[in-house]
MIMARLO-585241 format. One record per residue (C-alpha): residue number from 1; x, y, z; residue in one letter. Coordinates in pm, whole numbers, padded with zeros to 5 digits. Last residue first. Example, Ala and Ser with C-alpha at 12.3 -4.5 7.8 and 13.67 -1.06 7.14 Angstrom:
// MIMARLO-585241
+-----+--------+--------+--------+-----+
|   n |     xx |     yy |     zz | res |
+-----+--------+--------+--------+-----+
|   2 |  01367 | -00106 |  00714 |   S |
|   1 |  01230 | -00450 |  00780 |   A |
+-----+--------+--------+--------+-----+
//
This chain:
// MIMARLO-585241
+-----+--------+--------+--------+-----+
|   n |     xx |     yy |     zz | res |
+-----+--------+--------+--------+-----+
| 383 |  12232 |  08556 |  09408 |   X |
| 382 |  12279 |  08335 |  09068 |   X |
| 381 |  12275 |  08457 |  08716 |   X |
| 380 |  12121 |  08272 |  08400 |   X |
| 379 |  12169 |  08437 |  08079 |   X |
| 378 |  11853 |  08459 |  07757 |   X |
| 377 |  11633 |  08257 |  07899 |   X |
| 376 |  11588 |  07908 |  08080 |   X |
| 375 |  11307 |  08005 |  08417 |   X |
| 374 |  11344 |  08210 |  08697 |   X |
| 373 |  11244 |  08555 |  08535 |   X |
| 372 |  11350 |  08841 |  08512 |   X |
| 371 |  11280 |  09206 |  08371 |   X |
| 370 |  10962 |  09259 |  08510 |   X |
| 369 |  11100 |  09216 |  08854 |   X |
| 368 |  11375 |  09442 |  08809 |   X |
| 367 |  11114 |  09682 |  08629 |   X |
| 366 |  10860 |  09650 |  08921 |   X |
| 365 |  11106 |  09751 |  09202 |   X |
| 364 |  11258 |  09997 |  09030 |   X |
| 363 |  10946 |  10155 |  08911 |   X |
| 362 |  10764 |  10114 |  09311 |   X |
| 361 |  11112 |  10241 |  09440 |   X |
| 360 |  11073 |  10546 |  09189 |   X |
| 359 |  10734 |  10598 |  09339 |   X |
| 358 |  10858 |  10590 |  09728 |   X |
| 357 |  11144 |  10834 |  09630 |   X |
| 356 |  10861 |  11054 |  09448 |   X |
| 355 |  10661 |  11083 |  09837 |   X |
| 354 |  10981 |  11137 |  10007 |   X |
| 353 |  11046 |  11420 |  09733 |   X |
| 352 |  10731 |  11597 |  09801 |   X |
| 351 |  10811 |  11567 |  10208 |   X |
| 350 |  11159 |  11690 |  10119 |   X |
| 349 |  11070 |  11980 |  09925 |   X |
| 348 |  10758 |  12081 |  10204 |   X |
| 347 |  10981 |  12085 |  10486 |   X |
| 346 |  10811 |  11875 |  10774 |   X |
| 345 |  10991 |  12011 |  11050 |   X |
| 344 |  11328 |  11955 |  11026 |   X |
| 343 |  11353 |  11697 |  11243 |   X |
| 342 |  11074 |  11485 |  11148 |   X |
| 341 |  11067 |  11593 |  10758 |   X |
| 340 |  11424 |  11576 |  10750 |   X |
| 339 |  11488 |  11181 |  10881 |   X |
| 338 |  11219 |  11099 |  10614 |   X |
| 337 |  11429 |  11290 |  10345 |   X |
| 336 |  11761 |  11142 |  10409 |   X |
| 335 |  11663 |  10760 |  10442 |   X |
| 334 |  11419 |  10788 |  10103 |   X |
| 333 |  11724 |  10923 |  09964 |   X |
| 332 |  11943 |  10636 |  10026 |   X |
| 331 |  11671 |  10415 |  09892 |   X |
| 330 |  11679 |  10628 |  09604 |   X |
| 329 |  12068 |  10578 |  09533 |   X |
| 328 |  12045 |  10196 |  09648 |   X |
| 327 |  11801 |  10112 |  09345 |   X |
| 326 |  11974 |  10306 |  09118 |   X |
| 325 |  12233 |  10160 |  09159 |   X |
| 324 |  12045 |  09790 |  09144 |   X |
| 323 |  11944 |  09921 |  08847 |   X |
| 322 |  12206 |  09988 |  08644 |   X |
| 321 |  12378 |  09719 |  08720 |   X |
| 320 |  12108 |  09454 |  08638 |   X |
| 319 |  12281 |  09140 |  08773 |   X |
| 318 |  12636 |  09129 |  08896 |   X |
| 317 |  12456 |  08832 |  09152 |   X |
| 316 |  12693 |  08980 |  09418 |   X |
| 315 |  12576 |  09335 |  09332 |   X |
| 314 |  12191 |  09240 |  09294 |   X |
| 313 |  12243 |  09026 |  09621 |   X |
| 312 |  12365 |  09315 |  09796 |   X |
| 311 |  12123 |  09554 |  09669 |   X |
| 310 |  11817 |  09346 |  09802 |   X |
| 309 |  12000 |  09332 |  10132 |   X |
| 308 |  11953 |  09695 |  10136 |   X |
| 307 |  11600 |  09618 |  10044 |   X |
| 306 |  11541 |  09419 |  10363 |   X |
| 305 |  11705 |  09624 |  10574 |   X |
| 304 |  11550 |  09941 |  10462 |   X |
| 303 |  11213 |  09808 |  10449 |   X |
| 302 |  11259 |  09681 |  10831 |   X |
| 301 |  11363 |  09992 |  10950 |   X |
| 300 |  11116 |  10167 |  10746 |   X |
| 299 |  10809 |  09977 |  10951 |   X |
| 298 |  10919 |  10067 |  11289 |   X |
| 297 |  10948 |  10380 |  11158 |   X |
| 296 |  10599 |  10421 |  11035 |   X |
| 295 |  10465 |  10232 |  11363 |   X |
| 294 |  10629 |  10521 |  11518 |   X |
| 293 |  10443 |  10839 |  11327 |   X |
| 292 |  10080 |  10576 |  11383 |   X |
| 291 |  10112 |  10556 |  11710 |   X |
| 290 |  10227 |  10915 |  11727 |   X |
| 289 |  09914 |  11041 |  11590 |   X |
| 288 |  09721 |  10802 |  11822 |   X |
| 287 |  09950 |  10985 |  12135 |   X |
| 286 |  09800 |  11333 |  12016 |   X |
| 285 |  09446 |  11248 |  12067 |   X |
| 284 |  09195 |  11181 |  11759 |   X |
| 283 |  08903 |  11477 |  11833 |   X |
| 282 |  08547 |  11344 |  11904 |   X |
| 281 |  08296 |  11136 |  11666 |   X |
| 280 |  08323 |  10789 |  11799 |   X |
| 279 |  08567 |  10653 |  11503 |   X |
| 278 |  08839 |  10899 |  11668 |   X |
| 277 |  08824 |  11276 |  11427 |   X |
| 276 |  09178 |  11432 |  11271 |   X |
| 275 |  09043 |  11349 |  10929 |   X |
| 274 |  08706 |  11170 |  10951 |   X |
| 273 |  08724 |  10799 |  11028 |   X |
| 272 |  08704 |  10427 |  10879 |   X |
| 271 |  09067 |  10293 |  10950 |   X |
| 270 |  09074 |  10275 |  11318 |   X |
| 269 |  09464 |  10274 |  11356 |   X |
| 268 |  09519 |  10547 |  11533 |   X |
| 267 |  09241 |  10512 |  11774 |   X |
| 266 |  09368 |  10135 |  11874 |   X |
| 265 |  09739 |  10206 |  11869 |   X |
| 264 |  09740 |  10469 |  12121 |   X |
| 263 |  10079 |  10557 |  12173 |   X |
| 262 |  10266 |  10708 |  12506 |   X |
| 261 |  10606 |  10726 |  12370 |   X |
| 260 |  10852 |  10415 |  12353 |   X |
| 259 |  11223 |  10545 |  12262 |   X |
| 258 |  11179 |  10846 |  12427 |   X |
| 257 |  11241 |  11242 |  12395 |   X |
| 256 |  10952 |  11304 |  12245 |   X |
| 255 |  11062 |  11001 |  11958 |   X |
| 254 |  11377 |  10881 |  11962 |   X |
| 253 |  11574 |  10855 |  11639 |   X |
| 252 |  11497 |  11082 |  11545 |   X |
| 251 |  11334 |  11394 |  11684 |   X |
| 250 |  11028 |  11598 |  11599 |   X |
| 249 |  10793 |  11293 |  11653 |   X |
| 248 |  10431 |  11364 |  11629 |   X |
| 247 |  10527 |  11618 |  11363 |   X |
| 246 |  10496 |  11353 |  11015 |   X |
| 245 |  10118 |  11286 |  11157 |   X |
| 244 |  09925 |  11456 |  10950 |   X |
| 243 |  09651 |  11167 |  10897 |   X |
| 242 |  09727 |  11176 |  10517 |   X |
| 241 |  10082 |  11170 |  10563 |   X |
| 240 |  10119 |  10924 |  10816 |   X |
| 239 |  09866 |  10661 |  10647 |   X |
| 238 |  10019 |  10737 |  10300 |   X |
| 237 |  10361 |  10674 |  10485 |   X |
| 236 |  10205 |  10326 |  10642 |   X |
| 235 |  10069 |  10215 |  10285 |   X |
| 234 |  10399 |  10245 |  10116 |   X |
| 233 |  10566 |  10033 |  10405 |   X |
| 232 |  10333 |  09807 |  10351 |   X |
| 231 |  10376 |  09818 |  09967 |   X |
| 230 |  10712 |  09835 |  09993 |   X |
| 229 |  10766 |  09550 |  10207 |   X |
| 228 |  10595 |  09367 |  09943 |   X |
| 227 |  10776 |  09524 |  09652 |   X |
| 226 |  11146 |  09352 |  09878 |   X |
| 225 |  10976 |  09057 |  09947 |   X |
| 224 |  10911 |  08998 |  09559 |   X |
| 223 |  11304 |  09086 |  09488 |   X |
| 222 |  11398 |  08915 |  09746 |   X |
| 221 |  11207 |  08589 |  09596 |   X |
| 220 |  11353 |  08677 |  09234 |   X |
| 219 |  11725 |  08649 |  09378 |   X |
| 218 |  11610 |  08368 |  09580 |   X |
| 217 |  11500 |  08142 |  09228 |   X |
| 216 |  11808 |  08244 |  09062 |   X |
| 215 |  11832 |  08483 |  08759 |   X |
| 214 |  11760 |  08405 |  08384 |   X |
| 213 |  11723 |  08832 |  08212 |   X |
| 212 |  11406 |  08839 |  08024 |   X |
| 211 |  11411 |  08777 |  07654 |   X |
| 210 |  11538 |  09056 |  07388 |   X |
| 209 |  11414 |  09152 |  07058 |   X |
| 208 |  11536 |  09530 |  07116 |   X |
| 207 |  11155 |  09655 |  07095 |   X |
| 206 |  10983 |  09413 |  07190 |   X |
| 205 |  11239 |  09440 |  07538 |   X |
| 204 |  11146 |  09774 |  07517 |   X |
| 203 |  10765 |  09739 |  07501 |   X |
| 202 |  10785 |  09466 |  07777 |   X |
| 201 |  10938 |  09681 |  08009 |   X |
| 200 |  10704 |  10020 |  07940 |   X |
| 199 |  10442 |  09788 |  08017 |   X |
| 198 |  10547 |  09676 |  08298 |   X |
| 197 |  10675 |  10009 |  08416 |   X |
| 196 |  10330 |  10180 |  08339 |   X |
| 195 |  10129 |  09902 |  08554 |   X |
| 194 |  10368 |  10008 |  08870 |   X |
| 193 |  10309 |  10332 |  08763 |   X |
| 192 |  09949 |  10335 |  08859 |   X |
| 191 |  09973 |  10075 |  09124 |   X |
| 190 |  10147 |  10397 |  09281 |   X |
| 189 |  09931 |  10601 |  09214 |   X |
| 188 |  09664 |  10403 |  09338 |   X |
| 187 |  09867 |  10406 |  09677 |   X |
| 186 |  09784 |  10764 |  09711 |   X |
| 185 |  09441 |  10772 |  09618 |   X |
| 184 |  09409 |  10485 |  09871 |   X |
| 183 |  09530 |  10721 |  10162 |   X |
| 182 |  09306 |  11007 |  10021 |   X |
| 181 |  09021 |  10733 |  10095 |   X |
| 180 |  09167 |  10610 |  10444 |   X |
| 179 |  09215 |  10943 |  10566 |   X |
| 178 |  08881 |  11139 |  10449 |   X |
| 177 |  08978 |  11460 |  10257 |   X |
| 176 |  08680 |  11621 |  10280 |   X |
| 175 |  08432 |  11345 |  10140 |   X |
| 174 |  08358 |  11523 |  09804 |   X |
| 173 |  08723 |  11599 |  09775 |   X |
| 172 |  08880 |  11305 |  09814 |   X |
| 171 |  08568 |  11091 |  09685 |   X |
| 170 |  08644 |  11253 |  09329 |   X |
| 169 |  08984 |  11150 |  09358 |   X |
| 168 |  08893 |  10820 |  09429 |   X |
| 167 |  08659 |  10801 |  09143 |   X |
| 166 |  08934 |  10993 |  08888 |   X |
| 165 |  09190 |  10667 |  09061 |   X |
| 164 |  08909 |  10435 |  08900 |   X |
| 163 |  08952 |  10576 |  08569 |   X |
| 162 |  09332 |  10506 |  08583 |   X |
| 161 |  09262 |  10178 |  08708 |   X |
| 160 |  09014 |  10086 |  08380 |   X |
| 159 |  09291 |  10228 |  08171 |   X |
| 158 |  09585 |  10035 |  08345 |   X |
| 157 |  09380 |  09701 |  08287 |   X |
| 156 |  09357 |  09803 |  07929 |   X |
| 155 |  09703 |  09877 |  07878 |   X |
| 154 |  09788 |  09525 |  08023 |   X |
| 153 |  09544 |  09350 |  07847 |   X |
| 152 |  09694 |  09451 |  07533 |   X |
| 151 |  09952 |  09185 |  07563 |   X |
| 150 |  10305 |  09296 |  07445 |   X |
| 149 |  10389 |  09222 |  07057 |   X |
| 148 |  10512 |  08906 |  06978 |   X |
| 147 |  10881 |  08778 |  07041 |   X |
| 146 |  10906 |  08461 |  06860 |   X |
| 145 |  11222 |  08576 |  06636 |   X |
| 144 |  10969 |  08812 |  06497 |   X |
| 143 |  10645 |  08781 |  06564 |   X |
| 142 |  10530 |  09095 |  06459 |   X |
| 141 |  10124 |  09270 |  06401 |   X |
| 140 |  10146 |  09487 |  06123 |   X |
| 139 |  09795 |  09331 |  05991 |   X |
| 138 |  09584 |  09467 |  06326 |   X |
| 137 |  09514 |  09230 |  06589 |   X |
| 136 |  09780 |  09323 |  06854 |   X |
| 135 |  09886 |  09619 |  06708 |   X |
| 134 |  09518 |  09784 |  06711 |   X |
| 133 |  09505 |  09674 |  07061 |   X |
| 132 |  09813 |  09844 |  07133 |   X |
| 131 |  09667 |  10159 |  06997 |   X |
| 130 |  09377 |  10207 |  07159 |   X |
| 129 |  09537 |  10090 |  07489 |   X |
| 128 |  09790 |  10344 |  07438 |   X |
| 127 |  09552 |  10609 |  07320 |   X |
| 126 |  09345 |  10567 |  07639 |   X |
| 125 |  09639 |  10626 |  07872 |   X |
| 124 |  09735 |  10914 |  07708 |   X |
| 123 |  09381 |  11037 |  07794 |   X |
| 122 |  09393 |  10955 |  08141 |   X |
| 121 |  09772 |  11123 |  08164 |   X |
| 120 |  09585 |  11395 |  08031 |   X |
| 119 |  09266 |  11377 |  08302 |   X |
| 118 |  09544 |  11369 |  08571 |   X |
| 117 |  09721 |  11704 |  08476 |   X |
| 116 |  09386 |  11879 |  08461 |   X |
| 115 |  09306 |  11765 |  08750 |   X |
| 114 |  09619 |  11856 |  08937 |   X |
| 113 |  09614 |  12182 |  08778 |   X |
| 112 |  09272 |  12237 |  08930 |   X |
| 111 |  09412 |  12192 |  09298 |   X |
| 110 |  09666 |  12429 |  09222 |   X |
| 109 |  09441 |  12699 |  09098 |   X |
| 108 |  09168 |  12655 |  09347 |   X |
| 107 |  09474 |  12648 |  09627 |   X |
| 106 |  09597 |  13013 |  09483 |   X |
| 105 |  09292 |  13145 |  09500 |   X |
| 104 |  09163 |  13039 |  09833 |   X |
| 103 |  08981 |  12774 |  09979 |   X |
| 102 |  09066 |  12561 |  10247 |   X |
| 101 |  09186 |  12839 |  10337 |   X |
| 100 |  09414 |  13070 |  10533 |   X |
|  99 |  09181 |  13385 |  10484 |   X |
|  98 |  08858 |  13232 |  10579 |   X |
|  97 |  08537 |  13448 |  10526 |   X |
|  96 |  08785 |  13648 |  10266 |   X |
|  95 |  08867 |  13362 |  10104 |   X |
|  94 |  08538 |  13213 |  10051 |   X |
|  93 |  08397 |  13494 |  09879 |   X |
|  92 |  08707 |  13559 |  09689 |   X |
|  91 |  08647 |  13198 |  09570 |   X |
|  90 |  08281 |  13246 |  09504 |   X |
|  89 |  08336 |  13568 |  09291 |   X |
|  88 |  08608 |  13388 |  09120 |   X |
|  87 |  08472 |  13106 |  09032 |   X |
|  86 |  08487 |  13132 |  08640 |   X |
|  85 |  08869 |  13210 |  08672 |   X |
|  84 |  08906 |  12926 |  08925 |   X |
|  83 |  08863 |  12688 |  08560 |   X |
|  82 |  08617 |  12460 |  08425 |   X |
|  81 |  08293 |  12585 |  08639 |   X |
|  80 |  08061 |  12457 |  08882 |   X |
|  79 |  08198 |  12609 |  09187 |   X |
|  78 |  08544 |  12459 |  09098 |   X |
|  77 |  08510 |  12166 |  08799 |   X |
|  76 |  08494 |  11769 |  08860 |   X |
|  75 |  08416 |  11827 |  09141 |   X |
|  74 |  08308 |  12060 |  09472 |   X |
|  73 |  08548 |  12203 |  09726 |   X |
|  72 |  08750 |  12372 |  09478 |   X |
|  71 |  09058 |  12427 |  09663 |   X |
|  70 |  08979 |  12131 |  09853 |   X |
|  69 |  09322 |  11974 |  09792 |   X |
|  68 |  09514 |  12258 |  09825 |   X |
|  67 |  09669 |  12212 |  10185 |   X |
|  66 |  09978 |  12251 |  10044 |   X |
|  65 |  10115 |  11880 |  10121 |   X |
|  64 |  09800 |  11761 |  09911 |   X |
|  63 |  09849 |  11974 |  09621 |   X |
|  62 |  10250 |  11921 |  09630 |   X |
|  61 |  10158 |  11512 |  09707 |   X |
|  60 |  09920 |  11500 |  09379 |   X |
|  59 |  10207 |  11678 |  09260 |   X |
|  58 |  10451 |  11395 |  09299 |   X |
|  57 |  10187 |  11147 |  09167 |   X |
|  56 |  10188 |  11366 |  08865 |   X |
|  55 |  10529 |  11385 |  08793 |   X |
|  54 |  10555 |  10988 |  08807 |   X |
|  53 |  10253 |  10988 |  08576 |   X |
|  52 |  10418 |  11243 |  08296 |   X |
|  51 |  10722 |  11018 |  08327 |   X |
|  50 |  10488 |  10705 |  08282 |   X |
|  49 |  10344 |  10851 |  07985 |   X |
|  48 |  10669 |  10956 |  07824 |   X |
|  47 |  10763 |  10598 |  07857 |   X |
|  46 |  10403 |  10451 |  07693 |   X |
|  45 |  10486 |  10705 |  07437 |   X |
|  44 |  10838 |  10614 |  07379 |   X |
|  43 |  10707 |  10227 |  07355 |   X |
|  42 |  10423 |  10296 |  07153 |   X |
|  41 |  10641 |  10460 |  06863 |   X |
|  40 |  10862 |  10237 |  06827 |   X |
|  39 |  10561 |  09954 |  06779 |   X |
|  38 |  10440 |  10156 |  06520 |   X |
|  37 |  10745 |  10145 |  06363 |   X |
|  36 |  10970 |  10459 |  06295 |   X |
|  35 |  10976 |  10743 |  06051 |   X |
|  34 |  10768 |  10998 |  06278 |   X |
|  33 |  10956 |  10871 |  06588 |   X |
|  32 |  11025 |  11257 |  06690 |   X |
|  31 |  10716 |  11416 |  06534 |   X |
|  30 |  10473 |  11112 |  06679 |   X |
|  29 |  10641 |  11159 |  07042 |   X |
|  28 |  10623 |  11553 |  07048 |   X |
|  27 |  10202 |  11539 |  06878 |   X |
|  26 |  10134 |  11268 |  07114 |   X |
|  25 |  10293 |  11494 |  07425 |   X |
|  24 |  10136 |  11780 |  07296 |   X |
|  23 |  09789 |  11634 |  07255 |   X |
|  22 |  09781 |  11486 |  07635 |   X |
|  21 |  09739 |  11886 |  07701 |   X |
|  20 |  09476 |  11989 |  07446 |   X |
|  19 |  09287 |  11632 |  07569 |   X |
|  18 |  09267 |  11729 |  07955 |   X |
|  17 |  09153 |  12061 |  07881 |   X |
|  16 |  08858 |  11894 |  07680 |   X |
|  15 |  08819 |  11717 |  07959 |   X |
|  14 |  08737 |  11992 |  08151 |   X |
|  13 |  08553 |  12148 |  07930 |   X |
|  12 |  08313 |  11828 |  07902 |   X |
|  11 |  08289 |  11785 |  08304 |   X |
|  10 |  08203 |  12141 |  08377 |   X |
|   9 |  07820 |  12064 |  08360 |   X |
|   8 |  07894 |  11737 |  08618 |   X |
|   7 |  07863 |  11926 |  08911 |   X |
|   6 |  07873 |  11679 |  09289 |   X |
|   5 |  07983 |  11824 |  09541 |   X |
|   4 |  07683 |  12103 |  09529 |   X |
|   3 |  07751 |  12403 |  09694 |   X |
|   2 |  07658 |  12576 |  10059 |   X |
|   1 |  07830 |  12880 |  10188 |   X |
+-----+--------+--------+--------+-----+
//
């Protein structure tokens, strides 16, 4: 059955779904700091925001773990319309020619939660940047004790991301789930919240009137090593995941009974490719799937070690308590829930919760950094 990928009539309905949801959230916020500051106010909104965007990112994963994510196989609507319930002739259609998918009922619906979902958090989005540049050069503008409100640029910068994350996941779909572009849908997420947390940081510490926390000069260099490990390692699991690779290696920690499998390195890691397709147009063989499983590993050996060391210096240092727990709690889980989705065969809670252990990382990882600083402020502590 042929359809256009591209069907912008939905596109108004759909964001008008978008804006009834990102209304409840604004109307919760606004009716629980109703007698607060404006700047109150922005800061629980810019934290429900980047709860809402952690739970998306997880279900990006849940629509992308299901097999949902061309469960309307055109966008920004499903067979031209705002909702499965105005395709349902061409989704029964499409079922019935192919029982198991890509496209069934079910699938449509999940994959048009997601968008919904994502066009609210885009709309949140909007109002914060709205609104913190109305506090920045508005008359209610503070400088109390020298701590001015947080730069603007900041929400702004998230808004332009969070519009190109809607390009990238229009490109997932139109492109059939094409490895390197779902791959850098994933890790947009992730830069998603990463922008979130700062700003979430610096509205709090507005907020409380507070300075960031004086550490030493190779506390703050860990902490840098330990987000750029993350990223890599980041990048490998959307690489794995995307490429379906988690089952190349059903054991741990040797892989097919061996500790160095027959890989091909080359035909894994050829970036620009169709989903389960080698750059020259025939099937990707089993041992590049299991290149890329074992690089993966490789990889979260290294992460592991280098934020468990993180953790050590944050406990010797006795800086940020809370997280540097929290820190070594999700790391922990990370651990269990990679083991489980190799040995026990890909289980769809652990592989959604692998995915969220890698975005809390990226909020812990972000705050601790956002929160220090090498310079004279408020305490000075020492790895």
């Amino acid at each position: 059955m042929h359809h256009t990928l591209y069907d912008l009539s939905p596109l108004l309905r759909l964001l008008m779904v978008g804006a009834a949801l990102a209304a409840l959230p604004l109307l919760w916020v606004g009716l629980r700091n109703r007698k607060a500051s404006t700047a109150h106010r922005l800061r629980a909104l810019t934290l429900v925001t980047l709860f809402l965007t952690f739970d998306l990112v997880m279900f990006g994963a849940f629509t992308r773990l299901t097999d949902s994510g061309l469960g309307c196989p055109d966008w920004p609507g499903c067979y031209g319309n705002a909702s499965p319930l105005g395709a349902h002739a061409e989704i029964t259609a499409a079922q019935t020619a192919l029982p198991t998918g890509p496209v069934t009922h079910d699938k449509a619906w999940v994959e048009m939660l997601h968008r919904y979902w994502a066009s609210s958090v885009g709309g949140l989005i909007m109002v914060l940047a709205g609104m913190g540049w109305w506090l920045a050069t508005g008359a209610r503008k503070t400088r109390t004790d020298n701590q001015a409100a947080p730069n603007p640029w900041w929400a702004t910068a998230t808004l332009v991301w969070v519009c190109i994350q809607g390009a990238f996941g229009a490109l997932t779909v139109t492109m059939k789930l094409f490895p390197a572009i779902v791959s850098l849908h994933l890790l947009g997420g992730y830069v998603l919240l990463a922008l979130l947390t700062v700003q979430a940081v610096q509205w709090t510490r507005h907020s409380q009137r507070t300075q960031p926390t004086a550490v030493g000069k190779g506390l703050r260099a860990w902490m840098l090593l330990g987000l750029l490990m993350l990223v890599i390692q980041a990048a490998s699991g959307a690489w794995v995941s995307t490429n379906y690779a988690v089952l190349a290696c059903t054991e741990f920690p040797q892989c097919q009974g061996q500790w160095w499998p027959d890989m091909a390195f080359g035909q894994g890691f050829t970036l620009w490719r169709a989903l389960g397709m080698s750059a020259d147009g025939s099937g990707i063989p089993f041992s590049a799937l299991t290149a890329i499983h074992v690089v993966h590993r490789m990889l979260a050996l290294l992460t592991v070690l280098t934020l468990g060391g993180l953790c050590v210096a944050l406990w010797r240092s006795r800086a940020f308590p809370f997280l540097s727990r929290a820190l070594l709690g999700v790391l922990l889980l990370q651990l269990a829930t990679g083991v489980s989705n190799a040995v026990l065969d890909w289980p769809l809670l652990a592989a959604v919760l692998h995915t969220g252990g890698a975005g809390a990382l990226v909020v812990i990882l972000v705050a601790l950094l956002s929160n220090s600083a090498t310079g004279p402020q408020t305490r000075r502590l020492n790895p």
